[in-house]
Structures are given as C-alpha cells and as structure tokens.
C-alpha positions as CSV (number, residue, x, y, z in Angstrom):
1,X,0.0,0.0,0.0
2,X,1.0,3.4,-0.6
3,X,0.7,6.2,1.1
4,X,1.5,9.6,-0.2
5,X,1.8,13.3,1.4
6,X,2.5,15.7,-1.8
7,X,4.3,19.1,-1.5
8,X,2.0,21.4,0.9
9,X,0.4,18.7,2.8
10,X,0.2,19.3,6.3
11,X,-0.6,17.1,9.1
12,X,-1.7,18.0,12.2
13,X,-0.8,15.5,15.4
14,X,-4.2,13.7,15.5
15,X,-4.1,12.7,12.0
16,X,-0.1,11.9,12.3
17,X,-0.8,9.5,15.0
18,X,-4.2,7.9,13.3
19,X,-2.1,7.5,10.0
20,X,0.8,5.7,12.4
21,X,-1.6,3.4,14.1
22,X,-3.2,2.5,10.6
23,X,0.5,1.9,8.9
24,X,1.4,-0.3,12.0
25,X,-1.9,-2.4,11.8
26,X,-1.3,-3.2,8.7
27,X,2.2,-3.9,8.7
28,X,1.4,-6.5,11.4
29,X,-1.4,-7.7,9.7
30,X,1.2,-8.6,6.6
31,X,0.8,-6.0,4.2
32,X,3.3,-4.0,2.7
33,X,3.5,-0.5,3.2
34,X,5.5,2.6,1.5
35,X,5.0,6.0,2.7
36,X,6.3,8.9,0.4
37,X,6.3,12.4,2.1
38,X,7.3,15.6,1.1
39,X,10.2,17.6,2.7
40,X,8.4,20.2,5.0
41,X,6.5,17.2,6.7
42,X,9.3,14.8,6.8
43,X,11.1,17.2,8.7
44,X,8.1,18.0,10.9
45,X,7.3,13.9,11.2
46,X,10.9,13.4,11.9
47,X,10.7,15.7,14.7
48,X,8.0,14.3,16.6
49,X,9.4,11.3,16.5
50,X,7.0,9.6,13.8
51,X,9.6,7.6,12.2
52,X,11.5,6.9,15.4
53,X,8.3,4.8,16.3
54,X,7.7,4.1,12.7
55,X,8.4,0.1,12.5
56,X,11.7,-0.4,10.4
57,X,10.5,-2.4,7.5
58,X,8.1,0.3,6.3
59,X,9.4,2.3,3.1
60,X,10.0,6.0,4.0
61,X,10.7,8.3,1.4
62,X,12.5,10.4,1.9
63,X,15.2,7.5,3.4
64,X,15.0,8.1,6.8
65,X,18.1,9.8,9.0
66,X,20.2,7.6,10.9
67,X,19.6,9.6,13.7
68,X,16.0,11.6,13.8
69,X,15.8,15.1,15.2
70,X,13.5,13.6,17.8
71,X,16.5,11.5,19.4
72,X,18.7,14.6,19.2
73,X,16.1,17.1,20.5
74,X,13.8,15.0,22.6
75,X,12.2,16.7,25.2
76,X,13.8,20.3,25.1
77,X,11.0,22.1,23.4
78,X,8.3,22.2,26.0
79,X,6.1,23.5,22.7
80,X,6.8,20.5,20.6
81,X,4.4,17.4,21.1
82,X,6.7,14.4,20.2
83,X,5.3,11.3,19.8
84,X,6.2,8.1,22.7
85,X,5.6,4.4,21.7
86,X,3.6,2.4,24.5
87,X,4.8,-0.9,23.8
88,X,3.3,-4.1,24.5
89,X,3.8,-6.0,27.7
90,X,6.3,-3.0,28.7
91,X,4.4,-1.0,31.0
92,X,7.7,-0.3,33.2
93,X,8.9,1.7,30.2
94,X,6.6,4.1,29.9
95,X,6.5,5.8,33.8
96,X,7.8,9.4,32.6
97,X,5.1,9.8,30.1
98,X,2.0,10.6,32.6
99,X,4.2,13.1,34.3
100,X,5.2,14.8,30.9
101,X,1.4,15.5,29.7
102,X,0.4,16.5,32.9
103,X,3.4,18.9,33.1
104,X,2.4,20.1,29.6
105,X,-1.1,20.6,30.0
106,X,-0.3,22.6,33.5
107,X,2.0,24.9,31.1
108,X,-0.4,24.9,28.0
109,X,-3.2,26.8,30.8
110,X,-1.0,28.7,33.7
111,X,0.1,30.3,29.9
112,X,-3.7,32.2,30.3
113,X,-5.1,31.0,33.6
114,X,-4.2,30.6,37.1
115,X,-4.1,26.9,37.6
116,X,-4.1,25.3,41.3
117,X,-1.1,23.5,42.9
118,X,-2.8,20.3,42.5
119,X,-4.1,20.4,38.9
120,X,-0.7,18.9,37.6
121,X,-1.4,15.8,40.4
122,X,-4.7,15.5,39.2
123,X,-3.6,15.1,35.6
124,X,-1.1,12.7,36.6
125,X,-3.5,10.4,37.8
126,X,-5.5,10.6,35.2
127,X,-2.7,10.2,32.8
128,X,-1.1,7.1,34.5
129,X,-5.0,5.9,34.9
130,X,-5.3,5.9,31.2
131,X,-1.8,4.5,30.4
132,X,-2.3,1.5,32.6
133,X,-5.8,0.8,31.3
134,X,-4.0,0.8,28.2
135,X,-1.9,-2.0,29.6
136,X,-4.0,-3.7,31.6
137,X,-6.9,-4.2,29.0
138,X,-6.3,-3.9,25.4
139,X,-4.3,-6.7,24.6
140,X,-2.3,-5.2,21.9
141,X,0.1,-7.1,19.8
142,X,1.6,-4.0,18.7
143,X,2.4,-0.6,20.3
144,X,0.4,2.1,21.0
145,X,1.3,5.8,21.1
146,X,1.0,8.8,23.2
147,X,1.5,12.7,21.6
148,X,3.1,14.1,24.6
C-alpha cells in the first residue's frame, strides 16, 4: 500500500498518530507499506518522532536519517508534542510519560489562567489511569502511542 503526502500537505498530530496506528496495523497484519512524504512534513514527522516509532520495514521516502531530530532534541521544546511508543507487555517503560502531559497541559493553561497546585497531580493520575488501562486491558500485539 502506498501512502503519499505531496508538496503542501500538512498534518496535524491527530491525523499523524491515526495515519501511524493505521500503517502499524497493517504492517502487522502482513501488508506491505511505503510512505512517500514531502520535505516540509518529513522534517516535521521526523521531529515528533514519527519515524523513530515508525516500524523499520516500512518504506520511508525520503530515506530516513540515521539519527532523527526527535532523538537529538527530545524533550527540550516544551512547545513540541513528540510522539512516545507504548509498547506491549512494557508498562515499566513508559513511567515518565503521565508526568510529561500533565506537566504540559499545567504549562499549556497557567500560559492564560491561574491553575491550582494540585491540577498537575490531578492530571497525573488521570494520565497514568489511562496508560495503565491501556496495559491492563487492550491486549495489543503491537504498540500504542501517546502525543506528549
């Protein structure tokens, strides 16, 4: 299957993530994928860590970088949303990601709002709530992802 994003296509990071969780089911269900992009999103896809998470026997072109922006940058650009893989069976992996949303939620509102002390514990929970469901219940061959 081919997927194609021509010059002036832009994503934003719903669709990116759908688009990765439909390319990773169907990898796993056998089918062959190739994904052709053009330069402005492969840069911004590269950044948010798309192809980081992207499994490695899917075509990319552009050829993808040895080493993506996202594993040079991660985590420095409190703006950025990157993307983080929840893998199956490895729950233990994934304990910094609750405490990342919540941290960027609490800075996306104190930007235009006063937000209580205990918002960002709140979210947290919530956070690691969903994350563990996510573990606990789907029963997912492959790996989810989180924008965070």
């Amino acid at each position: 299957m081919l997927f194609g994003f021509p010059n002036g296509c832009k994503l934003m990071i719903d669709v990116g993530m759908r688009i990765l969780s439909l390319i990773e089911q169907l990898h796993y269900a056998g089918k062959r994928v190739r994904l052709t992009f053009n330069l402005d999103l492969f840069g911004y896809l590269d950044r948010m860590g798309f192809f980081s998470v992207l499994s490695q026997d899917i075509e990319v072109f552009p050829k993808r970088r040895e080493v993506s922006s996202r594993d040079v940058y991660y985590g420095e650009n409190q703006n950025l949303v990157e993307i983080c893989p929840l893998p199956p069976g490895e729950a233990s992996g994934v304990h910094a990601i609750p405490g990342r949303l919540a941290k960027k939620i609490v800075g996306v509102l104190g930007q235009s709002a006063t937000v209580p002390k205990s918002f960002e514990n709140e979210m947290f929970t919530v956070f690691s709530d969903l994350i563990g469901n996510y573990f606990d219940h789907s029963e997912s061959k492959i790996s989810g992802f989180v924008a965070a």
